[in-house]
N, C-alpha and C positions, 0 to 999 in steps of 0.2 A: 578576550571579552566573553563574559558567560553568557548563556541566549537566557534570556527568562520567560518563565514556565506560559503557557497559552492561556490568557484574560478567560477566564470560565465561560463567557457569552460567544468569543469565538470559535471555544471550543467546542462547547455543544452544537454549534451552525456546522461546523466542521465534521460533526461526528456522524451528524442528519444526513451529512453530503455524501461523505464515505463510506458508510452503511448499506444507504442507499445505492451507490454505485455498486457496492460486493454483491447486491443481493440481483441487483438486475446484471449484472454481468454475466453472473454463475446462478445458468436456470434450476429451482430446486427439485428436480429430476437429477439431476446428474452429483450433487452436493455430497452422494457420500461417496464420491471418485476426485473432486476437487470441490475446492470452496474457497473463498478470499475474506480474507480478516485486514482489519485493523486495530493497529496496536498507536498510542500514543506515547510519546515520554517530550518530558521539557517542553522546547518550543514546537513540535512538530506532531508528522503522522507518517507512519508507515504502511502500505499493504502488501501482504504478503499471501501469495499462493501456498494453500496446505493441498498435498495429498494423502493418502492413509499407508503405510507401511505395505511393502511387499508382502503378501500374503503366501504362503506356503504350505502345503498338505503335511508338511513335516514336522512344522510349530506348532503348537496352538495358540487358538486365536486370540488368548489373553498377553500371550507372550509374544506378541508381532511388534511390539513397539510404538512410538510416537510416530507422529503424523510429519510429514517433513516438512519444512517451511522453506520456501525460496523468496526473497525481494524484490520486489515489482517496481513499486514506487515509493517515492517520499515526500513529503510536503512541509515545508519548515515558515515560521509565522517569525517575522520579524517585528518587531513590538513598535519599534521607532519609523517605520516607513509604513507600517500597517499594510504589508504586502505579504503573499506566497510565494518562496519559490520555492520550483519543480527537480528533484533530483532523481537522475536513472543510478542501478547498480553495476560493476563492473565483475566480472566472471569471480573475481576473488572478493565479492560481496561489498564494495569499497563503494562511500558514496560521491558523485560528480554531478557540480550542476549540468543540468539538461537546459543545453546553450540553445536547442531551437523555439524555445519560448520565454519573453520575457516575465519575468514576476509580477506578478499582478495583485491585485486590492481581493478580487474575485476569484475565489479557490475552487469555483465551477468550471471556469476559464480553462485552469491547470488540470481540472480530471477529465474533461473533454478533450486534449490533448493526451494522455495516457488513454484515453477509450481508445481514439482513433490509430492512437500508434503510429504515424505519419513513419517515420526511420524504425519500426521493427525495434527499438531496442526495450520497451517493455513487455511484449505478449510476446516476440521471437518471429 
């Protein structure tokens, strides 16, 4: 079954949510050592920790590279139950629902459960 793409009005609610989250998470003191984004595709949202490339007296600094992205969380909109679920990553980037919350209507639900991190497997 193909997922279909997120009703525009969701997504924007969704976008206000996640945003929001990234920015109060990571205070902007510290933003140019990590920062969290969201990225959309299809039915869903991903966020992802960047940091900035090893730095080294030996490079220069235009030559250090892209910022690394790591997988935190995922959020995927089911169109037919109007629910979210919650998916954690696994070391080799692979997505699995995250079984200690059920899916819910309310996608505030699902990122206060990634804030708090209950099992360590989003923040570590």
């Amino acid at each position: 079954m193909i997922a279909l793409p997120l009703p525009p009005d969701v997504r924007a609610h969704a976008e206000t949510l996640l945003k929001a989250f990234c920015d109060r998470r990571v205070p902007a003191p510290v933003r140019k050592e990590v920062r969290l984004e969201v990225s959309f595709r299809d039915n869903g949202a991903t966020i992802y920790e960047r940091r900035p490339p090893f730095l080294s007296s030996f490079i220069p600094a235009e030559k250090n590279g892209e910022w690394t992205r790591l997988s935190v969380a995922q959020f995927r909109f089911d169109a037919r139950t109007q629910q979210w679920t919650l998916y954690c990553a696994d070391r080799n980037s692979r997505w699995h629902v995250y079984d200690d919350v059920d899916a819910s209507e309310r996608l505030e639900h699902l990122i206060a459960e990634v804030d708090a991190d209950p099992t360590g497997i989003f923040w570590g």
